[in-house]
N, C-alpha and C positions, 0 to 999 in steps of 0.2 A: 461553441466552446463551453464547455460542462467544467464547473467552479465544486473542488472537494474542499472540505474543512479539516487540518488536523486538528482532532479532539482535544480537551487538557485535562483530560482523566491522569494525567499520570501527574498533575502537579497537587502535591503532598500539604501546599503551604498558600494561603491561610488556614490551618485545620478545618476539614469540614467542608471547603468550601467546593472540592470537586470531585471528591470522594464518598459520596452520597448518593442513594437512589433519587433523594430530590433533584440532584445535580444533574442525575442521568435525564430524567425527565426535562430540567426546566431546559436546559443547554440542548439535546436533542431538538425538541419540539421549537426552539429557537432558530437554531441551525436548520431546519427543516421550513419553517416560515419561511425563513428568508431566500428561500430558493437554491441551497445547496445543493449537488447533485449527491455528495455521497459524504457521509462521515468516514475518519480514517483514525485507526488506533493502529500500535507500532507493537514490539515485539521483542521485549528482554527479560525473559524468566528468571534469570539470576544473575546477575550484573554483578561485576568483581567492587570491592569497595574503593581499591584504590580509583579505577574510572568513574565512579559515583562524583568520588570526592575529587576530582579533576576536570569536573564540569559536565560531566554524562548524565544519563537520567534514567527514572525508574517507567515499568510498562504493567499496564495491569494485564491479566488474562487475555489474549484480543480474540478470543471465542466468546469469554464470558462476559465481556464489554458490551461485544459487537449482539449478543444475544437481549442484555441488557436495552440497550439501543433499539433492538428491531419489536421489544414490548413495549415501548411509548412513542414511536413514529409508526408512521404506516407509508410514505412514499420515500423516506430520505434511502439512499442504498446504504449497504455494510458494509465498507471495505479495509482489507488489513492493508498496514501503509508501513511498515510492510510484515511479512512472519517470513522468520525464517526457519526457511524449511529444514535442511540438513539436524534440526536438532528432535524431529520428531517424527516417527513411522508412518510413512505417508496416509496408509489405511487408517490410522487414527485423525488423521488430520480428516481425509475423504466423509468418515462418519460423522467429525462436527462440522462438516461443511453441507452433508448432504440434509441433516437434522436443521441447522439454523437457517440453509434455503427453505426446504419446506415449510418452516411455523412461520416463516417470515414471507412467505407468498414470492419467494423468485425474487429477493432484492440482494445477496451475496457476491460480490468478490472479492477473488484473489487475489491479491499480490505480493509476490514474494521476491524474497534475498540470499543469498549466500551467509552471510554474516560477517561479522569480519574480528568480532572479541574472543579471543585467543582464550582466556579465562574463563567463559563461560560456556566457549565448546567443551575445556577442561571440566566442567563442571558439571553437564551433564554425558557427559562421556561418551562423545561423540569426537572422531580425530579431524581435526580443524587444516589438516592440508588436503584430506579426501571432500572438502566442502562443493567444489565444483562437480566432480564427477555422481556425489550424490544429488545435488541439484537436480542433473537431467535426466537421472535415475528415477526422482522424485515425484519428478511433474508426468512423467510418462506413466508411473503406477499411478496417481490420482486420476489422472483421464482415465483408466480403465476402472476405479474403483466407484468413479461417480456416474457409469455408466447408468448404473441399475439392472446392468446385465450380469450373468455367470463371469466371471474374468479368470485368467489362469496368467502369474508373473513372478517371477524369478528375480530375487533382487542381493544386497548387500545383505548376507545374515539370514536374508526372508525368504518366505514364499508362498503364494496366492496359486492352488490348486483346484481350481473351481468352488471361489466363494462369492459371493452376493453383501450387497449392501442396499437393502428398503427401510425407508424410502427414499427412492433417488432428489435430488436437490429437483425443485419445480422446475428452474432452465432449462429447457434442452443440453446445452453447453454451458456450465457455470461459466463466467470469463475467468482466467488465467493469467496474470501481467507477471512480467518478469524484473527485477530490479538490477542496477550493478550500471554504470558510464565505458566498462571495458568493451571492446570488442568482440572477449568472448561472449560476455551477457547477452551482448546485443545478438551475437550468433542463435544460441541459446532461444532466445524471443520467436527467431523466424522460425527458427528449427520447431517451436515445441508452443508457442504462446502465444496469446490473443492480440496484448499489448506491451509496449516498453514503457516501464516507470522512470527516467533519469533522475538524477538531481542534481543542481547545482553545489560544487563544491570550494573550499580552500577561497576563495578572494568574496563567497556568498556566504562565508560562515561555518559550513563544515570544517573540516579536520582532516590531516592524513588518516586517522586512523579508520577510516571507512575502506582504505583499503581498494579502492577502485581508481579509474582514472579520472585525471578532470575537465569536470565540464565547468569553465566559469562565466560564458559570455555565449552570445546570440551564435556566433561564430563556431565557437568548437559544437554547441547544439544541433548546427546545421551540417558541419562534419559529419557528426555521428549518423543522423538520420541519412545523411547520404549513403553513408554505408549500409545502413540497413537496409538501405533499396539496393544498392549492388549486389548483397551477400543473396536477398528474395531474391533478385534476378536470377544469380549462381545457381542457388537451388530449385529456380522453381517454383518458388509460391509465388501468386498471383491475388490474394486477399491479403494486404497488408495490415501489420499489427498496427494499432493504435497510438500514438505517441503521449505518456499523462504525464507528463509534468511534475515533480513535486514543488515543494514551498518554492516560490515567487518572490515572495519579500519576508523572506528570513533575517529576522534580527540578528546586529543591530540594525542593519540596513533600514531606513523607513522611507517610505513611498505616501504619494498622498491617492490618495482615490481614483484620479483620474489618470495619475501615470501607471497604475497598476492597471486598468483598462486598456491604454496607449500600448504599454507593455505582454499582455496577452494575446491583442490585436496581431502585435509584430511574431509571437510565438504563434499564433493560430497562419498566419502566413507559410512558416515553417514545414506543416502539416503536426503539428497538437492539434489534438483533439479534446483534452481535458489539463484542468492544473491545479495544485492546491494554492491557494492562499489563506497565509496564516490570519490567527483573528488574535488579537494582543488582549488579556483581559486580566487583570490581576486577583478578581474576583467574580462571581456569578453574575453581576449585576453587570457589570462591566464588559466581559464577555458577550455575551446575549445583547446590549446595545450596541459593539460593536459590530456581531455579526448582519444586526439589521441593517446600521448603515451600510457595510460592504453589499444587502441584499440590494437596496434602493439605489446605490450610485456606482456598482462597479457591474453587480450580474444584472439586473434589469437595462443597463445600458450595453452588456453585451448579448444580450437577448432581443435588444431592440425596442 
């Protein structure tokens, strides 16, 4: 079981405190001590004010985060938690993907969303009912764009006529996670992706407004993965995508250390293979001591 950390680069308050190159560093190199597998930055380029101010939140760059990140660790991975894709040219996306695998020696993934803020597909002018059908559109031109090879692709508006992108991302195959509790998502994953990101939603803290279905218990988690082994069987695949998990103990919800263990044990049953759990810190200091203890009594005990 491989334990992600969501980042608190986006939290704004106490000034200074996680908006800082120092931050990047000490909270990295922290997160990284303690045996994280992967740091995870999220993805909201313009957020509407009224959802701001209705409990939503803000996202920094998660290219220029995750870049940030990959100059003062050297083994934690980079992952977006999640980006969503429909709001940017995939080719654009392929090129700062294929750039921050490279200087960062092969430690890159993807995971991506649909999205689901109505306002700020408005905003960057992109039509928010076409979000799905470019999803798949999306993920199928980055696999050719991250090739490294000539590619020739036909898309919404675009078109790749025999162009190249060097240098290609160090992976062989960058990984690709798919986000979204619906079925189509989950289609989506087998059809075109490496891993399924769920999250828990609605009774775990989310909101309708994510726009997907719910997943709130062990129960419907195990639904779904069901499914996604029937739909592989449907079609065919035989190397099954990965199950990661997002936040675990999503505030307010609190958990003590060992049922958060207990707790991943019964998800690793499931067939997860990774999960975020969140780290509560209201400051730097705080953070970084809490991430150590999760290192000593939650991932060191499920490492053995």
């Amino acid at each position: 079981m491989k334990i992600n950390c969501p980042l608190p680069f986006d939290t704004l308050e106490p000034a200074d405190e996680f908006t800082t190159m120092a931050a990047v560093r000490e909270v990295g190199l922290a997160v990284e001590r303690a045996g994280f597998h992967a740091g995870l930055v999220t993805d909201h380029p313009v957020p509407t004010s009224r959802w701001l101010d209705a409990g939503g939140h803000y996202a920094q760059g998660p290219f220029v985060m995750l870049s940030l990140l990959g100059a003062v660790t050297t083994t934690l991975r980079l992952q977006t938690g999640i980006v969503v894709l429909p709001y940017r040219n995939p080719f654009i996306v392929a090129r700062d993907l294929a750039t921050l695998d490279c200087f960062t020696g092969g430690r890159v993934t993807l995971s991506v969303g649909a999205g689901y803020l109505k306002g700020e597909f408005r905003a960057v002018g992109v039509d928010f009912d076409q979000r799905n059908e470019l999803m798949d559109e999306y993920i199928q031109a980055l696999r050719l764009a991250l090739s490294g090879e000539d590619f020739t692709f036909e898309g919404s508006g675009y078109v790749a006529l025999g162009n190249r992108i060097l240098p290609a991302p160090r992976q062989k195959r960058l990984p690709i996670y798919g986000g979204g509790n619906a079925k189509r998502a989950i289609r989506r994953v087998v059809d075109y992706c490496d891993g399924w990101n769920p999250f828990f939603t609605a009774a775990r803290g989310n909101t309708s407004t994510t726009r997907t279905a719910d997943i709130t218990d062990e129960a419907d988690l195990k639904e779904r993965i069901d499914y996604m082994h029937e739909y592989a069987a449907q079609v065919g695949r035989d190397d099954m995508p990965e199950v990661i998990l997002g936040g675990v103990n999503v505030p307010p919800e609190a958990y003590s250390n060992q049922e958060i263990v207990d707790m991943l044990g019964r998800y690793e049953e499931l067939g997860v293979t990774a999960a975020a759990v969140i780290v509560d810190g209201r400051d730097r200091a705080e953070f970084c001591d809490r991430a150590e203890e999760i290192g000593q009594q939650v991932i060191a005990k499920l490492n053995g």
